[in-house]
N, C-alpha and C positions, 0 to 999 in steps of 0.2 A: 432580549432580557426576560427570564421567567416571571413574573409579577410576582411579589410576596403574598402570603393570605393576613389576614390579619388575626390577632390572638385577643380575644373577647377579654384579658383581664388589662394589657394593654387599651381597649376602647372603652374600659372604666374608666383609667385613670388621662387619657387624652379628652376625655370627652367632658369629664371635669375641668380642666384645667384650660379646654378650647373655648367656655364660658364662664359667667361669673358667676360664683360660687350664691346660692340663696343663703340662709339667716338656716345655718346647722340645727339650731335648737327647733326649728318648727318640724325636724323627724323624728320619730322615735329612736332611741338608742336602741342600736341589734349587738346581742352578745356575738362575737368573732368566734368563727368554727377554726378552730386549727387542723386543714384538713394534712397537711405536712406531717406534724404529730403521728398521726393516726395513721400515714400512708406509711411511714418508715417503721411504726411497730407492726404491723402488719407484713411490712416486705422483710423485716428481722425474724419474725415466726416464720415468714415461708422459707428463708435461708436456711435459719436454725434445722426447719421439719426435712430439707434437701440434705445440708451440708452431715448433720449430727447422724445420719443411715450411712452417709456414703460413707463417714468416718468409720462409722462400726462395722457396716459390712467391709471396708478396705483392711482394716485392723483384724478383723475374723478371718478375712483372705487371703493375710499373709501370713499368720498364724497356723491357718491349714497344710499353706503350703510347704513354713518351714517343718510342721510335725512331719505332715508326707514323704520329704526328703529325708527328713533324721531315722522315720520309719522304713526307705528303704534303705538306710545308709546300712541299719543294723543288720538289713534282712541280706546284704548283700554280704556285709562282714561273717554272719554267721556259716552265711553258705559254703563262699570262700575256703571256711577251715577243713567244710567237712571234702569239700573240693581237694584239700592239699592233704589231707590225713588220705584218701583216695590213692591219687597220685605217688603219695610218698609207698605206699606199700607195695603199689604194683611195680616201682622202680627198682624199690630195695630185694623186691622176689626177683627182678631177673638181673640184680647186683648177685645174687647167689646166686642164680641158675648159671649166671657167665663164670664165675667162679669153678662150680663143680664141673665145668667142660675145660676149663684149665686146668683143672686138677687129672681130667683124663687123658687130655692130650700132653700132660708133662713129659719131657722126655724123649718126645716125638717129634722129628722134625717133618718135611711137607712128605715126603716118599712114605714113614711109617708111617701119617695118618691118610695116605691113600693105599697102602696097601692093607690096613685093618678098616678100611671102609665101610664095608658091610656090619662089623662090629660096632663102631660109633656109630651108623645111620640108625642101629637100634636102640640105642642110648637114647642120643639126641631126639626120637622120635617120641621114646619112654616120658624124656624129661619134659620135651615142650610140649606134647599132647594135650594136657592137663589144662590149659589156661588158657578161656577163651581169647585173653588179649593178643597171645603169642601166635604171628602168621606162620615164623618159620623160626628155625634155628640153624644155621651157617659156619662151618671153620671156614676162613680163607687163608691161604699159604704167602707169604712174605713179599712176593709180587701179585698180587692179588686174585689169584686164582682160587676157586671153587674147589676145594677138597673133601667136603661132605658136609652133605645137610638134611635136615630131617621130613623134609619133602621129600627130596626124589633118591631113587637109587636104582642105579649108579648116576653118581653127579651131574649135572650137565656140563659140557666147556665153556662157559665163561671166568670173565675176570669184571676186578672192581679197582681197578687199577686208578682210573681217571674218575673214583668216586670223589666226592670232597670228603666223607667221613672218614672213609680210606686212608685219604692222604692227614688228612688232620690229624687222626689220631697216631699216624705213625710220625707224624712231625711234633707228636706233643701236647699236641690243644686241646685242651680241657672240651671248650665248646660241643666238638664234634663227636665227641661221646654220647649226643645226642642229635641224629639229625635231622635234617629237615624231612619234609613230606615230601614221600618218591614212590614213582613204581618198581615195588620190588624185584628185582632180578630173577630171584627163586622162586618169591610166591606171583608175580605178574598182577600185584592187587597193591590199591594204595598204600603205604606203611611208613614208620620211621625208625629207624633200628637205635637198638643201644649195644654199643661194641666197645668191647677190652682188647687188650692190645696182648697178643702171648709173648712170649720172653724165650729167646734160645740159653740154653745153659751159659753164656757169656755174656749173659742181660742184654744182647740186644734184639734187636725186633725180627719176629719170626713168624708174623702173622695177625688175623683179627678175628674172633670169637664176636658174634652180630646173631643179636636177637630182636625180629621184626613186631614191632606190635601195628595194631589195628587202630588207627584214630577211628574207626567206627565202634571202637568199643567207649572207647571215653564219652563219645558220640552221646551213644544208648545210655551212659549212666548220668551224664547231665541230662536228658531229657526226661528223666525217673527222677533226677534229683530235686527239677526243676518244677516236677508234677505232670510231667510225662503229655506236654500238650505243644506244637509248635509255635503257638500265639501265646506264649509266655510273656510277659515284658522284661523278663530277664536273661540275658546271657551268660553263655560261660567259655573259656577260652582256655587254653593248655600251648603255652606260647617260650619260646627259647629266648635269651640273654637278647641276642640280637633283632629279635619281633618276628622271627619266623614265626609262623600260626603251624601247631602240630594236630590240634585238634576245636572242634569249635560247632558251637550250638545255641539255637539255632542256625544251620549250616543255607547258606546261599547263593545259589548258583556260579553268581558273579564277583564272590569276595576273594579279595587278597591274599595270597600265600605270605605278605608281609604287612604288620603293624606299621604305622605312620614312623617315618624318625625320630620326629620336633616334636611327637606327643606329649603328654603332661606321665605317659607314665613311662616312656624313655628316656624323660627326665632321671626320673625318679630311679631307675636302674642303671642309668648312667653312674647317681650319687652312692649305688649302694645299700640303698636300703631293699629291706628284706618282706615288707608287709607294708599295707598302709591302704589309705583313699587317693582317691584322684576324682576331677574332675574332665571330661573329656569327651572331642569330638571323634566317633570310632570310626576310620576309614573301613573296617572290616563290615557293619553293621549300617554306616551312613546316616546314624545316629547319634543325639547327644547323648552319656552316657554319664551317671554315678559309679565309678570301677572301684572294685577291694582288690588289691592285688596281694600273694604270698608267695615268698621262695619255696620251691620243693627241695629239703635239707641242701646235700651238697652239689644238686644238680643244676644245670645251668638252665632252668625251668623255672616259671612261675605261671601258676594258674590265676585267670581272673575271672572277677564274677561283678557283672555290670548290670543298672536296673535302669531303664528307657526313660528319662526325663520329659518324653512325649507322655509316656503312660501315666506318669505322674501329674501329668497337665492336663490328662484327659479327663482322670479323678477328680483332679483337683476342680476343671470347670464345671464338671456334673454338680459337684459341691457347691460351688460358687452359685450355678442358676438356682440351686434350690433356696439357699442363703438370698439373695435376691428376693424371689419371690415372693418366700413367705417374710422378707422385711422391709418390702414397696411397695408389695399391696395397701397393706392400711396408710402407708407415706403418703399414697397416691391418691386414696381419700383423703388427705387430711390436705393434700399441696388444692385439690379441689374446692375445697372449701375456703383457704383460705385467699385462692384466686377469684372466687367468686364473692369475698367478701371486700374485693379490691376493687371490683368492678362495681358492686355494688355504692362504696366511698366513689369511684370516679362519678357515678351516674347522681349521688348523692350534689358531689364538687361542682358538676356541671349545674345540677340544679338551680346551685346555692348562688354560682356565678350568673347564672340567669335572673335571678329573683334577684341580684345585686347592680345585674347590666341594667333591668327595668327600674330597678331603684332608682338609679345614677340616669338613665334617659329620664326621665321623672324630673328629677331634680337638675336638668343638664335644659329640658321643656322651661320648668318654671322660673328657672334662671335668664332662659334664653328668653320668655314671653316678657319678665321687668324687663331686661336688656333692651327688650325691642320697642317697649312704650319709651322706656328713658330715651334710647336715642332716635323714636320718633318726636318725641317733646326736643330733642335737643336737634333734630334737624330741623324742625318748621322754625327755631328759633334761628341756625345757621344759617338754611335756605334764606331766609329772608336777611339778613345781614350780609351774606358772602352776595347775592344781588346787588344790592347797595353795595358794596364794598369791590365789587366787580367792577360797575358803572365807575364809579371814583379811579380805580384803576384806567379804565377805560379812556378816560376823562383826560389822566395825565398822561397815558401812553400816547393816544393822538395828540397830542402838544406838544409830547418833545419828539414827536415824528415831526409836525409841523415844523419847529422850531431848525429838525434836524434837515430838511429838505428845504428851507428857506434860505441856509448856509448860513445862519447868526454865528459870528466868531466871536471866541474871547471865552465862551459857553462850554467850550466840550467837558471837560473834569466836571461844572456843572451837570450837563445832560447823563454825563456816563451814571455818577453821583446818583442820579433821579431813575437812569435805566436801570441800575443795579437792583434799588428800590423797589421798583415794578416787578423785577424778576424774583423778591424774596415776598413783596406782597402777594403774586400769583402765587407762588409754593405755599404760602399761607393758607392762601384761599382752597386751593386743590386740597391740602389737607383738610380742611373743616370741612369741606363738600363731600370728599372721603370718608370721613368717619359718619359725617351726617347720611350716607349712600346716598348722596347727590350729584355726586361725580360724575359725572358721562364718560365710559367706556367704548373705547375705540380698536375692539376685539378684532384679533386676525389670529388666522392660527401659528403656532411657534413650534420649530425644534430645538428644543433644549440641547441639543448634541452638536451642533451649529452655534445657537445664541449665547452658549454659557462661556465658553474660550473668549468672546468678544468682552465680557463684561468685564475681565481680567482686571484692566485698566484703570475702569471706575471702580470697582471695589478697594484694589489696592490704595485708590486717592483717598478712597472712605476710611482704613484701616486704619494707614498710618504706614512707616517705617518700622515698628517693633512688632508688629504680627504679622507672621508666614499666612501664606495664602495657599489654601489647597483647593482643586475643582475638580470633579470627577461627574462629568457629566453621563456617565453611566454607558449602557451597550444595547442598541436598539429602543431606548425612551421611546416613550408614547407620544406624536405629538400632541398642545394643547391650546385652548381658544381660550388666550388672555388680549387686555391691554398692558402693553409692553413696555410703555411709558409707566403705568401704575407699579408694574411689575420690578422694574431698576428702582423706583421712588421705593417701592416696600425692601429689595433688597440692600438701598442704601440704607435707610432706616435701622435693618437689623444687624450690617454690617455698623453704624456708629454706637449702638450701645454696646456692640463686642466692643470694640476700641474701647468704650470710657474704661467698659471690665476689667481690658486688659492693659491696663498701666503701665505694667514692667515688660509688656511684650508675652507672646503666647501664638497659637494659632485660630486659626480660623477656617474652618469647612464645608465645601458646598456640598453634595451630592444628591443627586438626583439619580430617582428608581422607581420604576411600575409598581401598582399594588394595586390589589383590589378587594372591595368591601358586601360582606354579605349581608344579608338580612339579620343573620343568625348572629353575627359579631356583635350586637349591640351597638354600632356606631352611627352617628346620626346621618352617616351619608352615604348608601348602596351604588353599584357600580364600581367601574374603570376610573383611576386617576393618578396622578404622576407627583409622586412625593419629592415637594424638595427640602434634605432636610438642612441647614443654616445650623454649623455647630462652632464654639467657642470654649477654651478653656479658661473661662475669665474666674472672676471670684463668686459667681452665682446669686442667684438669689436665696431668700428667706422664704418660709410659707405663706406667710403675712403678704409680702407685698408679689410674690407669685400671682397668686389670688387675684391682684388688681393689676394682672402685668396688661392686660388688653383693655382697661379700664378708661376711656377720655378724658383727658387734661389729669392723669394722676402720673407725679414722677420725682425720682428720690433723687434728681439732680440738682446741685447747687442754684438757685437761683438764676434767669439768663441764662441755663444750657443748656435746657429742655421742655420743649412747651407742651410735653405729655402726649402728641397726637402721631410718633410714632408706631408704635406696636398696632394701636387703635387704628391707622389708616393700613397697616397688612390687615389685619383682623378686616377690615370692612372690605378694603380689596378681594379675599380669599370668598368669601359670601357672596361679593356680586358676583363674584365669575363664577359661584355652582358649587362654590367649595369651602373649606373649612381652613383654619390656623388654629394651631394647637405650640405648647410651650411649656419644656420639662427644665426645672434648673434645682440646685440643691446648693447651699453654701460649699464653696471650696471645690465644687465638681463641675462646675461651668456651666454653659448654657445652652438649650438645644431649640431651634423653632424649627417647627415644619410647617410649611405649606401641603395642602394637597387642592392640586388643581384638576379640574374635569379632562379627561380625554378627549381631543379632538377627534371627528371621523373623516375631515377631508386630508388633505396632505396640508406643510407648508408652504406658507403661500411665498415667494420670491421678494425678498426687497432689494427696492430699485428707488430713483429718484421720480417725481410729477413731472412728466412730461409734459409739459403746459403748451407747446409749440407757438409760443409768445413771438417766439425769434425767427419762426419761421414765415409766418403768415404773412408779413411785410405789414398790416394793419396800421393805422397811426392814430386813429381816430378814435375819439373818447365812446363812451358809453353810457344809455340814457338811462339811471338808475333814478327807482324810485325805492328811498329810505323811510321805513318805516322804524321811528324809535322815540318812545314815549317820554325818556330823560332828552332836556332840551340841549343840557351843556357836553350829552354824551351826541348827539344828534348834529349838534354845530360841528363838533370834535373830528366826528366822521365826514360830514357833510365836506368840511373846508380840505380832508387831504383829499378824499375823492377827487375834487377839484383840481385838486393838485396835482395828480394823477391824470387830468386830461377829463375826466368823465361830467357831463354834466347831472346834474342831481335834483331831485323833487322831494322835499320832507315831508311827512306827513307823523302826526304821534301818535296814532291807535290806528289798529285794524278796519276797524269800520268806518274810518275816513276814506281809509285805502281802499277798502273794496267800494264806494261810493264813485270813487276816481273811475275805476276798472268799469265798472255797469256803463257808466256815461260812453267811455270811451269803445265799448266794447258794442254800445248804440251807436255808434258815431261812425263805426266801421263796418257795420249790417247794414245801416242805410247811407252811407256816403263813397262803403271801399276804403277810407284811409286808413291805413295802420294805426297800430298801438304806437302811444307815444313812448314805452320805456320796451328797454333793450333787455332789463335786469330788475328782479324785485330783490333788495335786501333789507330784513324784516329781524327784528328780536323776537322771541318767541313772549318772553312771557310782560304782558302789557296787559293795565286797566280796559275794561269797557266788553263788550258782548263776547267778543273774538278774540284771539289771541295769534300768534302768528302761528302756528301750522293750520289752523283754523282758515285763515288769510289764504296759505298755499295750495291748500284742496279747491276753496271757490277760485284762484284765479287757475290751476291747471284744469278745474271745470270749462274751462269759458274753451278748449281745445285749444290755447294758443301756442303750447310748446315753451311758454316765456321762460327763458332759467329764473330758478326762486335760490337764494339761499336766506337759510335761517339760523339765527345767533341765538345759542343758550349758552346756562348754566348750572339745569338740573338736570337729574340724568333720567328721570322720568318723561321728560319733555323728550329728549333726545331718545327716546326707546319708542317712541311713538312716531316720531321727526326719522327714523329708519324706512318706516313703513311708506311715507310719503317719496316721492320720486324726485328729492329737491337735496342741495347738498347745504350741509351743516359746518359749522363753526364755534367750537366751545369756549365761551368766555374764561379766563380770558385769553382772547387768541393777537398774536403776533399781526401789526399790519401787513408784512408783506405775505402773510398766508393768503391775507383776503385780496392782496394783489395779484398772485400767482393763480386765486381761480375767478379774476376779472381776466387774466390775460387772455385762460383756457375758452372761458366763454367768447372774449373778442373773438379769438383764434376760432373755432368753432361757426360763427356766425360771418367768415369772412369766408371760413371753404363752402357753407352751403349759398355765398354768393347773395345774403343780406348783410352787406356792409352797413354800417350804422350812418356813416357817411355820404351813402347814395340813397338809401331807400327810407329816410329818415333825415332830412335837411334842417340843420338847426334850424330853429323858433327863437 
């Protein structure tokens, strides 16, 4: 699990709220910077100074581009005309030149116009000489033989039999009155002829009159037309009904003798029409293209004249960088500044949250130092009562143990009655000791990934039936060095005032998650720690009594349902173990407590049951304890079940009786050899007179006798000290058969190192 970092304005308002609040009016009031305000006019000007260019420059750029287009649309239209006025005169001159060769050969059918051959070849030579378009001029006789032409003489033997314009025209077809691009028969050079069809004096077909022009002449006048440069961006085409290409320029190597089918302008001549634009991808050219296209009069020809929509983008972007340039340059200063003015407000933010996280540590200090005298005053006052109040426990639990191991009938519902008693006065007491941080903690380290699925049970006891229960004990948690016992007591605690919260039913949520605290966050506590957070959507709190939610003995429960030292014993809980509770609620938005507890560094430790090896040892024989304890009727209490227990007993009520005993006896056995009389010291710790009982356990493990010590408290000061000695502990108030189970360990113990109490040690 990644650990969260923590967010410095979040460790204001926890770190408030994790203590009690000081007396507001002793700070000075600070005017509130609104630094949101001023982050969002700032990020509105930097938009505004981004969006309002990119508008204008986008608006300028389509503007450009439609002028460009429209600018070549006309330049294409204009060309076009002069393209088809072109066209149209060089067809209609050799509409009359084919005319005045039928006018010669009237009359004549294939034999007279091969025997006046020499006669027409001069003609024909006369006529078509003249025009650079014309390659050659052609009669052909009715099967399509060669009968004279203005190249050669005498004719060559060919036919044009299996021509297509040949055949077309003598079958009729308009079309092929003009044909495609071939190599000429006669002139042996690319051309495409235009041929009339002769007439025998009984109108039917007698032959074909074919005059060759030169698509390299159309060639040369589109490229003059065009401005006479190969890298034109514009085209020009000289193309038949069906997309044949007769002539075309820019001419390249590997283009088409045919226009696409499906084009936009075989559309457009499929429909009929005789002029117009198109839009179009030119298979000839492999370009997108702007095309004007025009009929040449009645010929089945239309010239186009197309302008490169590459070349218009190429313009157009030259235009566009400069457009740019010069109107994001100054953008670019202005977007500078106003990013720097942004940084400048966060560096300000940061500031302001720092001068506010010390405020709040400030006031988070002086809250927490009253906090700490009030509930030092209020613990010397607990300590000293939950002692007494212990003993009195004490008192009664070994009596109705006596009572209950003596087998008195008639009693039980009694004793239950009395033990139930006991079990709500120790919770009492633990709480007051708790909040007083008197409590002795009995830390081992825990996985929460493990221990939380167990708690299932007891929380649900705690809820109720009308609140859902959710736990997510998270993915790889940290483990942590709590008391575990403390730990269920604080999570039952927060789990019943969700309940009162939640009345009509609601939920309720565990989850636990890594997080870690820096210096720089403002939060009273640095390091690694394992957030748990306790959430409820009950009816929440107010700020008012917010404020005193961790407060001792304060609680807005009806009389008899809360004795206030809830919240108070997490809260003291969380501090003794190294850590903090914090506590966010709002009316109507429910309730949030978090825990953060310290990271443990060793692993978890295994729980298992005390092997006491009681059972095993076979042992039967009592054990020689000497009782140290300053209350006489807590001293009888114990004295008489020990006995009962088998062991025999030596009372003694202060420490420096006891070690008095020890000296004597520890003389007795330097100069005599005889053993110590006791098997077991158990001693209270805290008693009137010089010494106190850890005091006791140092001078009697001085004496090197190995003797087991155990020692009974009830502060947790005493027990922090009571670690460091090599004696085992017992916190009041403690269960007797606890203190039985580690008499057993010790019999058990002292029967495998083979001093039985019974042999080496004969009653007295």
């Amino acid at each position: 699990m990644t650990p969260n970092r923590f967010e410095p304005s979040r460790a204001h308002r926890l770190s408030s709220s994790a203590a009690h609040r000081p007396d507001e009016a002793s700070f000075p009031a600070v005017p509130e910077q609104n630094f949101h305000v001023r982050r969002i006019t700032l990020i509105a000007l930097l938009v505004a100074a981004i969006v309002l260019p990119c508008v204008y420059v986008a608006a300028m750029a389509l503007s450009d581009l439609h002028t460009r287009e429209a600018d070549a649309t006309d330049v294409t239209l204009r060309t076009v005309r002069v393209a088809e006025e072109h066209a149209l005169k060089v067809f209609d001159m050799n509409e009359t030149l084919n005319a005045r060769i039928i006018d010669l050969t009237a009359g004549l059918d294939d034999e007279g116009i091969s025997a006046r051959e020499t006669e027409i070849h001069e003609k024909l030579r006369t006529m078509g000489g003249g025009y650079p378009q014309v390659a050659a001029v052609s009669i052909f006789g009715h099967e399509g033989a060669l009968l004279a032409s203005s190249r050669y003489y005498p004719s060559p033997v060919l036919s044009i039999r299996e021509r297509d314009d040949f055949m077309g025209i003598r079958a009729g077809q308009q079309l092929e009155h003009v044909s495609k691009v071939m190599t000429g028969h006669v002139t042996g050079e690319q051309v495409f002829n235009m041929g009339v069809a002769r007439k025998a004096a009984d109108g039917s077909f007698a032959g074909l009159v074919s005059i060759a022009l030169r698509p390299s002449y159309f060639d040369a006048f589109y490229r003059e037309l065009l401005g006479g440069s190969d890298r034109t961006p514009m085209i020009m085409t000289l193309v038949r009904t069906d997309g044949a290409v007769l002539a075309h320029f820019p001419r390249n190597p590997r283009e088409p003798a045919v226009m696409a089918a499906h084009s936009p302008f075989a559309e457009a001549v499929a429909q009929g029409r005789r002029a117009g634009v198109v839009r179009m991808r030119s298979n000839v050219d492999d370009d997108d293209l702007i095309v004007a296209f025009r009929h040449i009069g009645s010929y089945p020809v239309y010239v186009l004249c197309g302008y490169r929509t590459s070349a218009i983008r190429a313009a157009w972007y030259r235009r566009l960088s400069v457009l740019i340039l010069s109107m994001f340059t100054p953008s670019i200063a202005l977007w500078c500044v106003i990013w720097l003015s942004l940084r400048r407000l966060g560096a300000e933010e940061e500031a302001w949250e720092r001068w506010q996280a010390e405020a709040s540590m400030r006031r988070s200090i002086e809250s927490a130092y009253r906090q700490s005298r009030k509930m030092e005053a209020l613990g010397t006052l607990v300590g000293s009562v939950a002692h007494d109040f212990n003993n009195l426990l004490m008192i009664l639990s070994a009596n109705v143990q006596i009572a209950r191991r003596r087998g008195v009938t008639g009693l039980d519902r009694e004793l239950s009655a009395m033990e139930r008693a006991l079990k709500s006065g120790q919770s009492l007491t633990r709480q007051l000791l708790g909040v007083a941080r008197k409590q002795p903690l009995r830390t081992e380290t825990l996985s929460l990934e493990r221990w939380l699925p167990t708690c299932r049970e007891l929380l649900r006891a705690s809820l109720g039936a009308k609140v859902s229960l959710v736990i997510d004990p998270g993915v790889d948690t940290w483990p942590m060095r709590v008391d575990i016992a403390e730990l269920e007591l604080a999570l039952i605690n927060i789990a019943v005032n969700a309940r009162d919260a939640m009345a009509n039913g609601g939920r309720f949520m565990v989850r636990a998650t890594n997080i870690v605290f820096r210096r720089e966050d403002g939060f009273p506590l640095i390091g690694d720690f394992v957030q748990l957070s306790l959430e409820d959507t009950g009816v929440g709190m107010a700020p008012d009594i917010l404020a005193r939610a961790f407060e001792p003995l304060f609680t807005t429960k009806p009389k008899g349902m809360g004795t206030g030292l809830g919240l108070p014993q997490v809260f003291a809980f969380c501090e003794s173990s190294g850590g903090l509770a914090a506590i966010d609620s709002a009316v109507g938005a429910g309730t949030s407590v978090r825990l953060y507890l310290p990271r443990a560094t060793g692993e978890p430790e295994a729980a298992g049951p005390v092997e006491t090896g009681a059972g095993e040892s076979g042992a039967s024989h009592g054990l020689r304890i000497l009782l140290v304890e300053d209350n006489e009727e807590v001293a009888a209490g114990t004295e008489a079940l020990l006995q009962m227990m088998g062991h025999q007993v030596t009372c003694v009520f202060n420490a420096d009786t006891a070690l008095r005993l020890f000296d004597d006896a520890h003389a007795k056995q330097v100069s005599t050899g005889e053993p110590l009389p006791f098997d077991v010291v158990l001693s209270d710790i805290h008693m009137p007179g010089a010494m106190n009982g850890i005091d006791l356990a140092e001078a009697v493990l001085a004496f090197d006798t190995r003797l087991p010590v155990i020692l009974v408290t009830g502060y947790a000061e005493e027990l922090d000290r009571a670690r460091h000695v090599d004696v085992r502990v017992l916190s009041k108030p403690f269960d007797i058969r606890l203190l039985e189970q580690m008499l057993e360990a010790i019999q058990h113990d002292l029967a495998q190192s083979g001093t039985d109490p019974a042999t080496t040690h004969p009653a007295q």
